[in-house]
N, C-alpha and C positions, 0 to 999 in steps of 0.2 A: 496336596493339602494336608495340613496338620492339624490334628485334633487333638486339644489339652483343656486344663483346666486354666481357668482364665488367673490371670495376675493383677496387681493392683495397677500398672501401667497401662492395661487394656481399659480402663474404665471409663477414660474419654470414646473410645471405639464403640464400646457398648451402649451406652447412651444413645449414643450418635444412630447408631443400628437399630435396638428399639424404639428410639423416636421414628425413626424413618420408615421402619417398616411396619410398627402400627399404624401408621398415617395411610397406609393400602386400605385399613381395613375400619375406614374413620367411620363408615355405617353403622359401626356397633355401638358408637358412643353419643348420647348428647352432650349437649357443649360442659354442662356441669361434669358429666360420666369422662370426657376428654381429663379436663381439670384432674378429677379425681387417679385419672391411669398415670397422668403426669410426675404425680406430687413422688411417688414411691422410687421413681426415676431421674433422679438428681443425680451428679456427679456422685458425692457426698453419699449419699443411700445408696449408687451402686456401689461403689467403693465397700461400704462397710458389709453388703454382703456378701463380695468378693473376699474378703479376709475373713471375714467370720466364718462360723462355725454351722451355722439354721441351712447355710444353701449352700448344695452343690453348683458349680458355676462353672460350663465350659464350653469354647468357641470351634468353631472353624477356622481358621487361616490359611490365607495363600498371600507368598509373598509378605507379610508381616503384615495385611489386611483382613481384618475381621471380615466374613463375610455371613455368620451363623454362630447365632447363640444357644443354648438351654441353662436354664435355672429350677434345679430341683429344688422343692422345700420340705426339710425333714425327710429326705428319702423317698417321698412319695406323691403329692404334689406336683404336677409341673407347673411352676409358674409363670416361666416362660420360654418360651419356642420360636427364634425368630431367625428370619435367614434374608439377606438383602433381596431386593426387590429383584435385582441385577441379576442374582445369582439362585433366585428360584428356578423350580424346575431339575435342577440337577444335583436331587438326589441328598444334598446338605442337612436336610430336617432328618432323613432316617438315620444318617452317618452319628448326627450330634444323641438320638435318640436309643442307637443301638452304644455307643461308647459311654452313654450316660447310665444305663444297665449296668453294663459291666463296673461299674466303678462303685455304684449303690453295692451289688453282688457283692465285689470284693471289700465293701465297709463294714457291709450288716452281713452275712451270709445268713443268721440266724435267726435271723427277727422274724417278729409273729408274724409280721403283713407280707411280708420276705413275699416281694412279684408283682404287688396290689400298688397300682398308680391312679391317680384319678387328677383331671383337669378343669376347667374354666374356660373350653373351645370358644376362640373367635367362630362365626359361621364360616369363613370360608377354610380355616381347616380343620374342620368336622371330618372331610374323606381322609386326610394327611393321617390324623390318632386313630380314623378305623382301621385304616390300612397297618397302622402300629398294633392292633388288636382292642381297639376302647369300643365301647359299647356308649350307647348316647342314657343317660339317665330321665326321663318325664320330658317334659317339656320344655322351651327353650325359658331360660329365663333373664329378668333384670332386673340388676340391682343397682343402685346408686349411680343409674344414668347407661350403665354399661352393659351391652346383652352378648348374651353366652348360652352353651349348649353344656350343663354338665354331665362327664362323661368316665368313666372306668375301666380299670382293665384291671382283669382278675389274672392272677399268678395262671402258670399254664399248666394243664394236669398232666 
């Protein structure tokens, strides 16, 4: 398996992957909230934050198939976390999540928040970012159809 940052050729892959593997976790959305996770994921919108500059952007691959994404935003942020249905279970979310560190580390090494991530957990991977070291913030919340757990993790002392 190969771990890189994603290209602008991946972005049909990507799509493809987030549509399908939020679709696991459609309990979190009403149909407005669905609507709303959609719009951000276009061809077109992945694409431009694959080239751009706001999000770090990088996959899994085996065999030239996407099987796991992350999308940092601003270095801290994860916006998202996704790994095929197929290919849960083994290990892909912590690979994309430990490679995605290193790569913040080696951009910013010096930044004020330098370690400080914080999320928008689906419920069902609430265990996944504990076990990454995130902390659940209050209580579960929802916003504009869509429910989530916000959650934290603090630089390591």
């Amino acid at each position: 398996m190969i771990i890189q940052t994603l290209e602008p050729d991946d972005t049909e892959q990507t799509v493809s992957l987030v549509t399908e593997s939020a679709a696991t976790v459609r309990e979190d959305f009403d149909e407005g909230g669905w609507e709303i996770f959609l719009q951000p994921n276009t061809e077109e919108k992945t694409r431009a934050r694959i080239v751009g500059n706001d999000y770090l952007m990088i996959g899994a691959k085996q065999d030239e198939k996407l099987l796991g994404m992350i999308a940092i935003y601003q270095l801290e942020k994860i916006d998202q976390l996704f790994v095929s249905p197929a290919a849960s279970g083994k290990g892909i979310a912590t690979r994309l999540w430990n490679h995605a560190r290193q790569v913040v580390d080696a951009i910013e090494p010096e930044r004020s928040n330098h370690g400080y991530y914080w999320v928008r957990s689906s419920f069902r991977a609430v265990p996944v970012y504990q076990r990454f070291g995130f902390q659940s913030l209050g209580e579960p919340q929802v916003n504009n159809g869509i429910r989530f757990q916000l959650m934290e993790k603090h630089p390591e002392e």
